[in-house]
C-alpha beads as a LAMMPS data file, in Angstrom:
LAMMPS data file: protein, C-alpha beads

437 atoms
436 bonds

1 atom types
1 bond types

-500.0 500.0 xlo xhi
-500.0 500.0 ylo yhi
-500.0 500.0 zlo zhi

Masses

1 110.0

Atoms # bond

1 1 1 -315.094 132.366 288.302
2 1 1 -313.079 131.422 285.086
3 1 1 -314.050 133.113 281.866
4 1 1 -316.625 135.558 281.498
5 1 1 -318.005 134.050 277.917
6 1 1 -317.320 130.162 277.351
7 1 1 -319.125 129.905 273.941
8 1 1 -316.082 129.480 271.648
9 1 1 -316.146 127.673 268.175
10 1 1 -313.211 125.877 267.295
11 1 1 -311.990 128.436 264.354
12 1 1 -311.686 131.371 267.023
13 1 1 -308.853 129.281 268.756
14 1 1 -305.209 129.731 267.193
15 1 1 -303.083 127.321 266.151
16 1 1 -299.382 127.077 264.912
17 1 1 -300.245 123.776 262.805
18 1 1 -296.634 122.139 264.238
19 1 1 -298.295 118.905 264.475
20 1 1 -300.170 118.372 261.537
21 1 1 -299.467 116.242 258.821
22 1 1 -298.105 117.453 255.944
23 1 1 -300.685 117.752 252.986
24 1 1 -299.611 116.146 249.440
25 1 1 -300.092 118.331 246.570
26 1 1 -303.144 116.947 244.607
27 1 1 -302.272 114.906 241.423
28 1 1 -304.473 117.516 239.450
29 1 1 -301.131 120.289 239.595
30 1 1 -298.651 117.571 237.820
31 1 1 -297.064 118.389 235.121
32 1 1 -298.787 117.037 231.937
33 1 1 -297.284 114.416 229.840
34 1 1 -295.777 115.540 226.579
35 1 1 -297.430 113.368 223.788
36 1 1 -294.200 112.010 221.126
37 1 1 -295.169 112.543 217.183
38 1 1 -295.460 109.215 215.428
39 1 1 -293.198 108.432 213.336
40 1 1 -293.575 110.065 209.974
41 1 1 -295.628 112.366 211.358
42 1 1 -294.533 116.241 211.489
43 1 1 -293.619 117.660 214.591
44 1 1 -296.243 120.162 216.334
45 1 1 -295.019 123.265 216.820
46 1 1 -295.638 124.242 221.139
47 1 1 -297.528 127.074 221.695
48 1 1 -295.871 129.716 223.847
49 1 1 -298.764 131.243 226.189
50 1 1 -298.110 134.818 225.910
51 1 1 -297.926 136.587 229.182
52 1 1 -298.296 140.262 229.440
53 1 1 -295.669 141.813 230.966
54 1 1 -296.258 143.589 234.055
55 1 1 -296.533 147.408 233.966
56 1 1 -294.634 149.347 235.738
57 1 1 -296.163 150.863 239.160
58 1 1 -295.105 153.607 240.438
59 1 1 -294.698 154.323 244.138
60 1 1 -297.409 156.530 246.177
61 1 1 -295.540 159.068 248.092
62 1 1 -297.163 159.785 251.211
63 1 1 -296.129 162.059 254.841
64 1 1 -293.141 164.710 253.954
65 1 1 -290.572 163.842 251.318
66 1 1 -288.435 160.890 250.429
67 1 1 -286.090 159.442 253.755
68 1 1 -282.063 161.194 253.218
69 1 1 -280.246 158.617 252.170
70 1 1 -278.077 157.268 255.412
71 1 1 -274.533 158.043 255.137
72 1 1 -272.008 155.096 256.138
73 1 1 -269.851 155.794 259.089
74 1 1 -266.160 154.229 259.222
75 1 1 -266.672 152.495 262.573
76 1 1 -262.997 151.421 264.103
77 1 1 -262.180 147.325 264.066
78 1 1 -262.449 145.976 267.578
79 1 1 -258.578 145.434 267.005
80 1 1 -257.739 149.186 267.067
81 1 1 -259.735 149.756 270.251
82 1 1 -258.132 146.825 272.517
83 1 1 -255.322 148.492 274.451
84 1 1 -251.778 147.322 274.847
85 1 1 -250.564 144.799 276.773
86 1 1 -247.836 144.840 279.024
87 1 1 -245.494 142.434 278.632
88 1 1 -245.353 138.783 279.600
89 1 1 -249.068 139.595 280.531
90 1 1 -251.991 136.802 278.629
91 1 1 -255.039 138.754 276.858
92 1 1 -258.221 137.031 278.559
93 1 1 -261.371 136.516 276.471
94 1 1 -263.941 139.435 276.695
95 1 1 -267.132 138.089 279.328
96 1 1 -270.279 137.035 277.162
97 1 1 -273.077 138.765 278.783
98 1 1 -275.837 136.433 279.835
99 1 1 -278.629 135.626 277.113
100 1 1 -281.819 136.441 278.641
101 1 1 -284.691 133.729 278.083
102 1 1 -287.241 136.004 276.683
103 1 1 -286.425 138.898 274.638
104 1 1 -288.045 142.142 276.426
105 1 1 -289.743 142.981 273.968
106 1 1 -291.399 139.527 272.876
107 1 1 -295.166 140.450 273.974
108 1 1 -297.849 138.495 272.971
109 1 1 -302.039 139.738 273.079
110 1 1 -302.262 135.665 273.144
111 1 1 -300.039 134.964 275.865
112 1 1 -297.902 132.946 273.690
113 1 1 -294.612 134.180 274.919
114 1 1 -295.771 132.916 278.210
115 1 1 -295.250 129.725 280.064
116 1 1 -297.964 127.528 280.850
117 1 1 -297.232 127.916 284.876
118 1 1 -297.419 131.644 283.895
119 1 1 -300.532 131.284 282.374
120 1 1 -302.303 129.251 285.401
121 1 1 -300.640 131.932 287.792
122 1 1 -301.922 134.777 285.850
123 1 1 -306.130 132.692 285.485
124 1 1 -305.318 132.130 289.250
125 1 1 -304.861 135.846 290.496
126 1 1 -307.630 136.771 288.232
127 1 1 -310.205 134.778 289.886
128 1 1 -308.809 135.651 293.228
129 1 1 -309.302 139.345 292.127
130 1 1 -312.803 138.737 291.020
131 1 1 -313.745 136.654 294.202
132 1 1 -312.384 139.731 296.407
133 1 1 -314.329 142.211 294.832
134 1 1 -317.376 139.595 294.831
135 1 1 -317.065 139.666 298.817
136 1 1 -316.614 143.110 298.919
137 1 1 -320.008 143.735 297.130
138 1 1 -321.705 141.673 299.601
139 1 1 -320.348 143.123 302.839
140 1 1 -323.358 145.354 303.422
141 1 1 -325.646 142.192 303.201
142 1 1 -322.833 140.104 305.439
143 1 1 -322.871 142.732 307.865
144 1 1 -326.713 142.680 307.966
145 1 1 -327.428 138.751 308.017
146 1 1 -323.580 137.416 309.453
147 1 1 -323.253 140.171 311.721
148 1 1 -326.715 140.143 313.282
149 1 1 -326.838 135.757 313.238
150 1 1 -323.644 136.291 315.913
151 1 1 -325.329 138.977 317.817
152 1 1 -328.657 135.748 318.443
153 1 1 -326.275 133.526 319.205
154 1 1 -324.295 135.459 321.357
155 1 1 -324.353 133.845 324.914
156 1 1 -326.280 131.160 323.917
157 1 1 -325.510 127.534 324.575
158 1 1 -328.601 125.510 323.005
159 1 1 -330.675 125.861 319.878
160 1 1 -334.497 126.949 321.553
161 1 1 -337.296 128.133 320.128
162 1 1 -336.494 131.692 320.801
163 1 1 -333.106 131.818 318.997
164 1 1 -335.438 130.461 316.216
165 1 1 -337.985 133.197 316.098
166 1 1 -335.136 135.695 316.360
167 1 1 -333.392 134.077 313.216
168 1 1 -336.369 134.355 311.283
169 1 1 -336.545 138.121 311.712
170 1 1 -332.800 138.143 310.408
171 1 1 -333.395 136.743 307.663
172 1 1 -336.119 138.451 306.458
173 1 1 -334.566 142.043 307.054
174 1 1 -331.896 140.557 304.409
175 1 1 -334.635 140.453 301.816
176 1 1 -334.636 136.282 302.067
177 1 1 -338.254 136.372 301.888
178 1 1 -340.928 134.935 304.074
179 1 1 -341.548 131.962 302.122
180 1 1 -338.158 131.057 301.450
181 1 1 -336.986 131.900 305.109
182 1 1 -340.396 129.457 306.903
183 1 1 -338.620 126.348 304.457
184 1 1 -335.075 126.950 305.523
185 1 1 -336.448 127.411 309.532
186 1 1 -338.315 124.207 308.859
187 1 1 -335.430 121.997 307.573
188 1 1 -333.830 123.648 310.733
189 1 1 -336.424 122.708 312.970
190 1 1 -336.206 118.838 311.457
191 1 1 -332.396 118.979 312.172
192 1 1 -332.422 119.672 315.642
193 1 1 -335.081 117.153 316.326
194 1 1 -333.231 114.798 315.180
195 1 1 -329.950 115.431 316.707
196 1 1 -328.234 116.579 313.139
197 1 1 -327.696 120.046 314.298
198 1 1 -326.390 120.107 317.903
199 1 1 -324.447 123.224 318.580
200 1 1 -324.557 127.373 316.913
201 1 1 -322.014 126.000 314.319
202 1 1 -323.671 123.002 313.007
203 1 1 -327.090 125.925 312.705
204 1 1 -324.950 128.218 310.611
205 1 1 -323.377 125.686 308.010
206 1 1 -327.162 124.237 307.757
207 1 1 -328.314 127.252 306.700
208 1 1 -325.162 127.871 304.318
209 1 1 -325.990 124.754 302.655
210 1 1 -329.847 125.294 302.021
211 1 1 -328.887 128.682 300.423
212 1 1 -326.279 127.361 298.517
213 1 1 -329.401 124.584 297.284
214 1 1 -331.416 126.802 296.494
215 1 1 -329.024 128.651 294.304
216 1 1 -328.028 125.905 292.683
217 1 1 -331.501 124.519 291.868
218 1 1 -332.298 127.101 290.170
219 1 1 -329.550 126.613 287.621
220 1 1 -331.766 123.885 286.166
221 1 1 -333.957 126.227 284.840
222 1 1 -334.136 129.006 282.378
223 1 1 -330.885 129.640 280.804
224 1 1 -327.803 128.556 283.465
225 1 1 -325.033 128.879 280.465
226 1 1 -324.757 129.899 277.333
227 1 1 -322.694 126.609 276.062
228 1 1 -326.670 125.233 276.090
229 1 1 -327.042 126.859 272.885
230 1 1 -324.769 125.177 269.914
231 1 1 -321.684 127.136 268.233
232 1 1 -322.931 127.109 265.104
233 1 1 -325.889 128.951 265.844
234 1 1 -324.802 132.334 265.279
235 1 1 -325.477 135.233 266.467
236 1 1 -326.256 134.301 270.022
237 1 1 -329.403 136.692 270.503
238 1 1 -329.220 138.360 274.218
239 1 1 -332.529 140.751 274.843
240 1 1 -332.110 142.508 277.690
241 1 1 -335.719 143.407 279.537
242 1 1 -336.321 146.116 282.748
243 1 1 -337.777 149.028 284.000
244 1 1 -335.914 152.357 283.524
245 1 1 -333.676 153.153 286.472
246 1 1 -332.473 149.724 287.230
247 1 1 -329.361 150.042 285.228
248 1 1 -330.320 147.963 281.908
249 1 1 -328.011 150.638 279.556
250 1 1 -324.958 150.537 281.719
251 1 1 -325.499 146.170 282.006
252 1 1 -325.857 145.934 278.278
253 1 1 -322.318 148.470 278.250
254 1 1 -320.769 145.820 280.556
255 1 1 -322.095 142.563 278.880
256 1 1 -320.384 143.852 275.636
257 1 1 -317.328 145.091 276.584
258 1 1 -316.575 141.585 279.030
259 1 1 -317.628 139.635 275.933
260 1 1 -315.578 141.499 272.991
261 1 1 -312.888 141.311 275.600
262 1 1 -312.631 137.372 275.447
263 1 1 -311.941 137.895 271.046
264 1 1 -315.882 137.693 270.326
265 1 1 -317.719 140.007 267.715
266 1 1 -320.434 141.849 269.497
267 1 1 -323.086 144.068 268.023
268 1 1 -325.526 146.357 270.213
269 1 1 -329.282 147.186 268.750
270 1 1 -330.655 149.811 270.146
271 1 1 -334.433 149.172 269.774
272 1 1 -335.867 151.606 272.625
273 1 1 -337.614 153.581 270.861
274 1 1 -339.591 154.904 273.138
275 1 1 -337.327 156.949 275.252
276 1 1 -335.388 160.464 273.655
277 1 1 -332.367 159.580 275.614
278 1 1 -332.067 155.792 275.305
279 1 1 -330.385 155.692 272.101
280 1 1 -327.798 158.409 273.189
281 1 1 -326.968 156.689 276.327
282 1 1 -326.099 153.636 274.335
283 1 1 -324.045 155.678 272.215
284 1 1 -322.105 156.524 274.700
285 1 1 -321.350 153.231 275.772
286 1 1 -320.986 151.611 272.501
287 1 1 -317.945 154.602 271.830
288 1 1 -316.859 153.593 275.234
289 1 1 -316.582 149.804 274.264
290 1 1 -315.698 150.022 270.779
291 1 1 -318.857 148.160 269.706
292 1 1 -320.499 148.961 266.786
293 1 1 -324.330 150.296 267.102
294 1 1 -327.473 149.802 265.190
295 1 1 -330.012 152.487 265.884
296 1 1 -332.666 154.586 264.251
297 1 1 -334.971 157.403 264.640
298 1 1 -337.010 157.959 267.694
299 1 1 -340.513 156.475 267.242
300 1 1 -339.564 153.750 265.010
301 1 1 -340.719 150.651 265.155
302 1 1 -338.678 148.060 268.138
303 1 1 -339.403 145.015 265.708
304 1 1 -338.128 147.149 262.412
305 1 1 -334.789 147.852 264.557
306 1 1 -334.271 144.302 265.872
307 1 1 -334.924 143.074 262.284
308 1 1 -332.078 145.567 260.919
309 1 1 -329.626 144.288 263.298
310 1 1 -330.357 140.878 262.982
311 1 1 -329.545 141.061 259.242
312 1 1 -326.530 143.441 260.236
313 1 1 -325.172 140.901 262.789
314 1 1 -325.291 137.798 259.747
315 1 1 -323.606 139.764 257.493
316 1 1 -320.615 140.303 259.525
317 1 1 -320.458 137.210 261.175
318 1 1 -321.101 138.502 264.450
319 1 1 -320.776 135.713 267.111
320 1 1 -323.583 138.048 269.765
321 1 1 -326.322 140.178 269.195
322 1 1 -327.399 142.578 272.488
323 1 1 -330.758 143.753 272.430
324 1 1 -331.816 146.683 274.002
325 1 1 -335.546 147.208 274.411
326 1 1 -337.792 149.680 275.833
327 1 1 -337.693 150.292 280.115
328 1 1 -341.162 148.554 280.412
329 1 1 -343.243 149.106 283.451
330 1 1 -345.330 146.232 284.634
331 1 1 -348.155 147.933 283.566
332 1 1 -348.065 148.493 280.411
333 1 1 -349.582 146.297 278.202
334 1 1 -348.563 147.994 274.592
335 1 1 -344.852 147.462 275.534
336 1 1 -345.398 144.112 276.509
337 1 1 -346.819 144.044 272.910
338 1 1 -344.223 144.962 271.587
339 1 1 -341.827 142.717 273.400
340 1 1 -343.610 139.854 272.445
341 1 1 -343.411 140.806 268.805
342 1 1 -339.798 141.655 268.655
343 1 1 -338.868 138.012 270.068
344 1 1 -341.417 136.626 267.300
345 1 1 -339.303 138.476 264.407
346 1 1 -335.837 137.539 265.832
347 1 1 -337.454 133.543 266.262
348 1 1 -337.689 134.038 262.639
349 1 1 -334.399 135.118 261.444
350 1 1 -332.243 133.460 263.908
351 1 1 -332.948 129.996 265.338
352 1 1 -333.915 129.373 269.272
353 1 1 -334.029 133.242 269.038
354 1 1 -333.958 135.092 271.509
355 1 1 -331.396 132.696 273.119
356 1 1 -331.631 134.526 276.434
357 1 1 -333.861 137.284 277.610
358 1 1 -332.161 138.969 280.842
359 1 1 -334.069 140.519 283.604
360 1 1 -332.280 143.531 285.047
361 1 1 -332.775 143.875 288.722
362 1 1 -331.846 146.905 291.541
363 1 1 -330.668 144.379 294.419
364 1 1 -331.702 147.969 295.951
365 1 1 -335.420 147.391 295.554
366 1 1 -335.614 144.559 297.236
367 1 1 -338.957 142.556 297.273
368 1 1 -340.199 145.276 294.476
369 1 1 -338.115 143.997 292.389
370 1 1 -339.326 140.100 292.839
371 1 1 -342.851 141.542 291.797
372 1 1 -341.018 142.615 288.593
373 1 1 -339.540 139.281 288.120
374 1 1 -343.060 137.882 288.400
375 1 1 -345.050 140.165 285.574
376 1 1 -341.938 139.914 283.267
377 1 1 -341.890 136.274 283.515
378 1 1 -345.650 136.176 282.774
379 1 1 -345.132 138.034 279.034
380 1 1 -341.822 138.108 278.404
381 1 1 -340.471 134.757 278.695
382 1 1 -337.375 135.701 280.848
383 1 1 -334.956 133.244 281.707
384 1 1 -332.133 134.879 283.791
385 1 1 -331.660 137.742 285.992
386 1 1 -329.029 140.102 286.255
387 1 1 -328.695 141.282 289.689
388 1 1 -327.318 145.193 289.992
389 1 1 -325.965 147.510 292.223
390 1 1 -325.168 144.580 294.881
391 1 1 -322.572 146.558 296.384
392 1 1 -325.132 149.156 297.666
393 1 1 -327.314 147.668 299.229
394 1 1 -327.602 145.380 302.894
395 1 1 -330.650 143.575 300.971
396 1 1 -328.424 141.300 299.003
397 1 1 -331.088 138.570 300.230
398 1 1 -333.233 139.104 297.128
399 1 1 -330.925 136.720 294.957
400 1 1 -332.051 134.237 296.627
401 1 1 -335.371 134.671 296.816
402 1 1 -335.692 135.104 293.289
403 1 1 -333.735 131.742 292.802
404 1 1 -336.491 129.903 295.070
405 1 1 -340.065 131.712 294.184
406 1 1 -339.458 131.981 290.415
407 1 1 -336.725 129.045 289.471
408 1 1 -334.725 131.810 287.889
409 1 1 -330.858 131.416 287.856
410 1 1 -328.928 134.449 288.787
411 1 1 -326.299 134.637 285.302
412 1 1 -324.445 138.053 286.453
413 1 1 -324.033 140.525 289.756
414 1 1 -322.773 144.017 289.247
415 1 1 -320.262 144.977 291.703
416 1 1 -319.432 148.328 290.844
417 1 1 -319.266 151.220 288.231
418 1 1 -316.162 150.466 286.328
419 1 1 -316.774 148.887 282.856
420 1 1 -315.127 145.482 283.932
421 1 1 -317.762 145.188 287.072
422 1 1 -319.581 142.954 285.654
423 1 1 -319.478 139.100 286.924
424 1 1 -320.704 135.639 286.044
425 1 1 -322.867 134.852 289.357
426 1 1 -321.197 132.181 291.335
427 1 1 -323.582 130.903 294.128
428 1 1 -320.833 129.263 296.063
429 1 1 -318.562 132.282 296.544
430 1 1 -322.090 134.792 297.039
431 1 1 -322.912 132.179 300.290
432 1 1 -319.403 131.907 301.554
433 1 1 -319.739 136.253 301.230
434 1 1 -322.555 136.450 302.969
435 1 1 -321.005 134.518 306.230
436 1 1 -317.369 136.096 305.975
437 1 1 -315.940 132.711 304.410

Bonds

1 1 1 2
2 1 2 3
3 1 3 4
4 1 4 5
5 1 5 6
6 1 6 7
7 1 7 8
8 1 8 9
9 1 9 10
10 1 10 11
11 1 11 12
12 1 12 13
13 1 13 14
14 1 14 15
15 1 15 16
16 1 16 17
17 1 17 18
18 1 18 19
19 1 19 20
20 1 20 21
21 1 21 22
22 1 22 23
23 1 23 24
24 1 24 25
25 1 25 26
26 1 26 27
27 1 27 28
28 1 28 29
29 1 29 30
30 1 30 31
31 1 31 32
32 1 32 33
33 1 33 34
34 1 34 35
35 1 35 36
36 1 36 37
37 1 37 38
38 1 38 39
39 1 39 40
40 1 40 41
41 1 41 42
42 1 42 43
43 1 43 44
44 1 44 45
45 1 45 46
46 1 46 47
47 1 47 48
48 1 48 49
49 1 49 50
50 1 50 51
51 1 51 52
52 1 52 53
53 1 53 54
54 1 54 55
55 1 55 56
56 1 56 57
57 1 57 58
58 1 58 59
59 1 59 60
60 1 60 61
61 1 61 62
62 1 62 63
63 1 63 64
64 1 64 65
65 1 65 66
66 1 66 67
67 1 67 68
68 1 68 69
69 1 69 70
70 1 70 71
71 1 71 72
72 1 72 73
73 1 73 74
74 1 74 75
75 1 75 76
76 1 76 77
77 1 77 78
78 1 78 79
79 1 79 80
80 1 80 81
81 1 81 82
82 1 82 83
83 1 83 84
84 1 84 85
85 1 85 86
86 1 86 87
87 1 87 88
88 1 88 89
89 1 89 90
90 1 90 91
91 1 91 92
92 1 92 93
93 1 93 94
94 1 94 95
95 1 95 96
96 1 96 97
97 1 97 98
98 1 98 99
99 1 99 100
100 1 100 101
101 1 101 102
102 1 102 103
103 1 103 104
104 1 104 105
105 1 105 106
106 1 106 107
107 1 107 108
108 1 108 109
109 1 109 110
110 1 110 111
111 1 111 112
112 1 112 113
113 1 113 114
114 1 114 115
115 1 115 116
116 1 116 117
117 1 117 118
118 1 118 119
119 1 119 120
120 1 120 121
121 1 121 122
122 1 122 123
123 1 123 124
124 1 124 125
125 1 125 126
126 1 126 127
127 1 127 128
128 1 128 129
129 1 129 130
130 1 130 131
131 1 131 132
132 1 132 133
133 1 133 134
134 1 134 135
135 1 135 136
136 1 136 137
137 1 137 138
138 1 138 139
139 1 139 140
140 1 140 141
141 1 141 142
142 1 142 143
143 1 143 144
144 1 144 145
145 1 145 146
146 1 146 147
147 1 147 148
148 1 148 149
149 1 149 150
150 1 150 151
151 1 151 152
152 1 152 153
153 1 153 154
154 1 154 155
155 1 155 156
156 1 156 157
157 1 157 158
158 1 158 159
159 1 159 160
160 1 160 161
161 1 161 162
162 1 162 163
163 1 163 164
164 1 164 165
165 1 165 166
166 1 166 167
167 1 167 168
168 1 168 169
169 1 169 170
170 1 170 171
171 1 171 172
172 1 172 173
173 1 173 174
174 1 174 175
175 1 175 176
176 1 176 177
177 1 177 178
178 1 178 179
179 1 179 180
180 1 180 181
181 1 181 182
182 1 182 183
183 1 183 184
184 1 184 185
185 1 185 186
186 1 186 187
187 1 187 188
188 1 188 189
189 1 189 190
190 1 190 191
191 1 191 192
192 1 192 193
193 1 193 194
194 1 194 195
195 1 195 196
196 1 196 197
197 1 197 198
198 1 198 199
199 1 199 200
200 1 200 201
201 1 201 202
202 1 202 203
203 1 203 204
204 1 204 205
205 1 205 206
206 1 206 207
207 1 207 208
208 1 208 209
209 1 209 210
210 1 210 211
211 1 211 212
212 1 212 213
213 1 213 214
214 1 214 215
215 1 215 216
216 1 216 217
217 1 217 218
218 1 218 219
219 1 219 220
220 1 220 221
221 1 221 222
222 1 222 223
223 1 223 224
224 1 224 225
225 1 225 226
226 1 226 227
227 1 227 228
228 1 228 229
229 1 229 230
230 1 230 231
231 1 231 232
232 1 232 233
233 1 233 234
234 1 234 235
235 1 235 236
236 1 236 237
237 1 237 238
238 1 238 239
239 1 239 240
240 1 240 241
241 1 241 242
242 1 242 243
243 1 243 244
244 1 244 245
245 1 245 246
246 1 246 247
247 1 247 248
248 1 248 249
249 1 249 250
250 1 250 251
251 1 251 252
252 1 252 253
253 1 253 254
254 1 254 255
255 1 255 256
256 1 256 257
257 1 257 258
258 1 258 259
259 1 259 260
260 1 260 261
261 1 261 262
262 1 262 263
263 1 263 264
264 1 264 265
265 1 265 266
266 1 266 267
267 1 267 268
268 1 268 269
269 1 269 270
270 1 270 271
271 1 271 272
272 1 272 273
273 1 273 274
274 1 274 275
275 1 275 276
276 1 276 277
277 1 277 278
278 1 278 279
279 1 279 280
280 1 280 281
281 1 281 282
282 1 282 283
283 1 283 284
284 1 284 285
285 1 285 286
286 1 286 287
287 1 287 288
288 1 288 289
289 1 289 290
290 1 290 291
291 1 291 292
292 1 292 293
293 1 293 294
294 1 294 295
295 1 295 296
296 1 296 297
297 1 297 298
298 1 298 299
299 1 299 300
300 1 300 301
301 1 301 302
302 1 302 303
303 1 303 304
304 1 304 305
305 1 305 306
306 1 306 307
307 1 307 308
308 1 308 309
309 1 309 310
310 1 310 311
311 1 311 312
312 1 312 313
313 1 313 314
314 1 314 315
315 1 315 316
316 1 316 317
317 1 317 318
318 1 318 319
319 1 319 320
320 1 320 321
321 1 321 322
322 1 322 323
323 1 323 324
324 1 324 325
325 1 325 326
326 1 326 327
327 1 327 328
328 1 328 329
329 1 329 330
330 1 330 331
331 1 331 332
332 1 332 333
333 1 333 334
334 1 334 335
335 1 335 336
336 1 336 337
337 1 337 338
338 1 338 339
339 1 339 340
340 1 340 341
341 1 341 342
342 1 342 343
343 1 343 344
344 1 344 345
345 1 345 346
346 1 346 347
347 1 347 348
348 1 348 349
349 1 349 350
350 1 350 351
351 1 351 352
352 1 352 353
353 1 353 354
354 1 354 355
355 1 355 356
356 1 356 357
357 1 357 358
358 1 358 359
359 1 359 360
360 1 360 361
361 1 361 362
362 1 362 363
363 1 363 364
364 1 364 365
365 1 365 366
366 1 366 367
367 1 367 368
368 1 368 369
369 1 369 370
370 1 370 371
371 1 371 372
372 1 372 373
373 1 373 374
374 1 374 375
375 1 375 376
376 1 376 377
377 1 377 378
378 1 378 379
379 1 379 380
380 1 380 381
381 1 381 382
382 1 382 383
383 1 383 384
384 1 384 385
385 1 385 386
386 1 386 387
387 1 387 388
388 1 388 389
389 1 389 390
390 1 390 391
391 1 391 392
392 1 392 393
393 1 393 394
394 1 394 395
395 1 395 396
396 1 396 397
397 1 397 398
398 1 398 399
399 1 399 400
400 1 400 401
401 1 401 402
402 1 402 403
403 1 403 404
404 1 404 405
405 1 405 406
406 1 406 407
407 1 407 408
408 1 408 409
409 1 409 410
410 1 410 411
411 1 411 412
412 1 412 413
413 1 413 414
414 1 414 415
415 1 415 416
416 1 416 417
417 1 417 418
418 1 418 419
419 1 419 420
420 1 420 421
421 1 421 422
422 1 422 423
423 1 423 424
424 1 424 425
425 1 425 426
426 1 426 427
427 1 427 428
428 1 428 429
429 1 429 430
430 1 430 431
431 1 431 432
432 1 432 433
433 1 433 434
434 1 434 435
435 1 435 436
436 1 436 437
């Protein structure tokens, strides 16, 4: 899964500057020539500039009084401490103890006291980490789709019509969808016809791969990365869109933490208004994170908020802007309003803003939540989804037929309730997960 946030400008990176040339002092800081008197001529006197001289500080005492002054101790010459010899016996050299290669205490936030094979082995157990918890998230779903797809084919030698009509009921209780499940039974159906799916085995990777397709088509749509956007368009405006309950606050907790994590500067705007509780909520979370928080009176206006922040994030050079916004039902046409004005004021102040607009989605709700996906998509422009609670639910299924119905890429899954459950999508390790892979 690699790193969380992969928009980096080339400033944020360190470097030591051991290979670069050396720079030559401009010609502008040599010494000027002194002009010679012609002859005849009187001498000029030089002008001394006169520097002041500097005054004398004097030294801010802070904490208790002044240190004691140490008092030396007469420590006895290693000469007086060797003992005797006996005689006729040779003194032998005292044993060097072994330098060690890296001081104990050289630590580095950077990793630069590290190795490079330490490095990859340290990326490498991270994304092994990530990719077990990923699994684990989807073993209610596994255990509904791969566990019931062994119980059809259990005792059965040849791909018939009723193993078909049995696999179209499993994959339907997963929350595939009807639509999406009739295309991958027909692509089936063309297989075994033609003799390009002859045993259980050959049926299970076929319908691995035309998950894994429509995942990955998706990705051409809507907002698939955030490197589409270019580094020098700062901040990177993220407005985060959903009805109340589906976890937006504790995403937009997550999504700031991951990215300050990875040395970005992250501001939160708090522009639900609309709710009493929102803004504490996000309080909470922004104390939690250590992100700062732009927020204002109940009742104000969304688009005054967002255009506070917006002028807030430029003025500290904040690299992303995360928008909070009002837990708008379907239904309600004044918050769509609303919505559609805030993303006209941060067009204005920012370029391409907003960059992304995030839809957050209960995996829980299943097919409910697809019917969300479609009225947001209608007013509010959105362009990813954010899949939660994945590891509650045996519906998991829904991720992919948002993917195929509305084109929408899944960007990130929560796994959990920790702060650092939070993870970029990956469609091939979510299909391998679903099949015990």
């Amino acid at each position: 899964m690699g790193l969380f946030w992969r928009r980096k400008t080339g400033d944020q990176f360190v470097t030591l500057g051991l290979n670069e040339p050396d720079i030559k002092k401009p010609a502008d800081h040599a010494q000027p020539a002194v002009e010679t008197p012609a002859a005849g001529s009187k001498p000029i006197e030089s002008r001394k500039e006169v520097v002041p001289e500097p005054l004398e500080s004097q030294p801010v005492i802070t904490g208790g009084g002044p240190s004691p002054i140490p008092v030396e101790r007469k420590v006895p010459s290693p000469k007086s401490l060797e003992e005797p010899l006996a005689p006729g016996a040779e003194r032998r050299a005292p044993a060097q103890k072994p330098v060690p290669s890296r001081s104990p205490f050289a630590t580095s936030v950077l990793g630069l006291n590290l190795s490079i094979e330490e490095l990859q082995a340290q990326e490498a157990a991270l994304e092994q980490e990530f990719s077990a918890r990923f699994r684990r998230a989807v073993a209610a779903t596994r255990e509904s789709l791969s566990d019931k797809l062994d119980t059809v084919f259990a005792g059965r030698k040849q791909i018939d019509d009723e193993l078909l009509d049995q696999l179209e009921e499993v994959l339907i209780a997963a929350d595939i969808g009807v639509p999406t499940t009739l295309e991958i039974l027909e692509t089936v159906r063309r297989g075994v016809a033609r003799k390009q799916i002859n045993d259980l085995d050959a049926l299970k990777q076929a319908i691995k791969n035309e998950l894994l397709d429509i995942l990955q088509a998706s990705e051409r749509q809507g907002v698939a990365s955030e490197t589409s956007v270019p580094v020098d368009v700062i901040p990177y405006v993220m407005m985060i869109v959903g009805v109340n309950g589906v976890g937006k606050t504790t995403t937009i907790g997550k999504l700031a933490q991951r990215i300050k994590a990875e040395g970005n500067d992250v501001l939160i705007c708090a522009a639900d208004t609309f709710r009493a509780a929102a803004s504490d909520q996000l309080a909470i979370w922004a104390e939690r994170t250590g992100v700062p928080l732009i927020q204002q009176k109940q009742g104000t206006d969304p688009a005054a908020v967002l255009f506070d922040s917006l002028k807030a994030a430029r003025a500290r050079g904040s690299d992303v802007l995360i928008v909070d916004t009002a837990g708008r039902l379907h239904t309600k046409s004044n918050l769509m309003a609303e919505l559609d004005k805030m993303k006209r004021v941060a067009a204005r102040e920012v370029e391409g803003a907003p960059h992304e607009t995030l839809l957050v989605v209960d995996a829980v709700t299943g097919q409910n939540g697809l019917e969300q996906a479609r009225q947001f998509l209608k007013v509010a422009g959105v362009t990813g989804i954010v899949l939660t609670k994945l590891d509650g639910t045996a519906k998991g299924g829904i991720a992919v037929a948002i993917a195929k119905e509305l084109g929408l890429p899944i960007r990130y899954a929560g796994i959990g309730e920790k702060v650092d459950d939070l993870v970029v999508f990956d469609a091939k390790q979510y299909v391998e997960g679903l099949f015990g892979n």
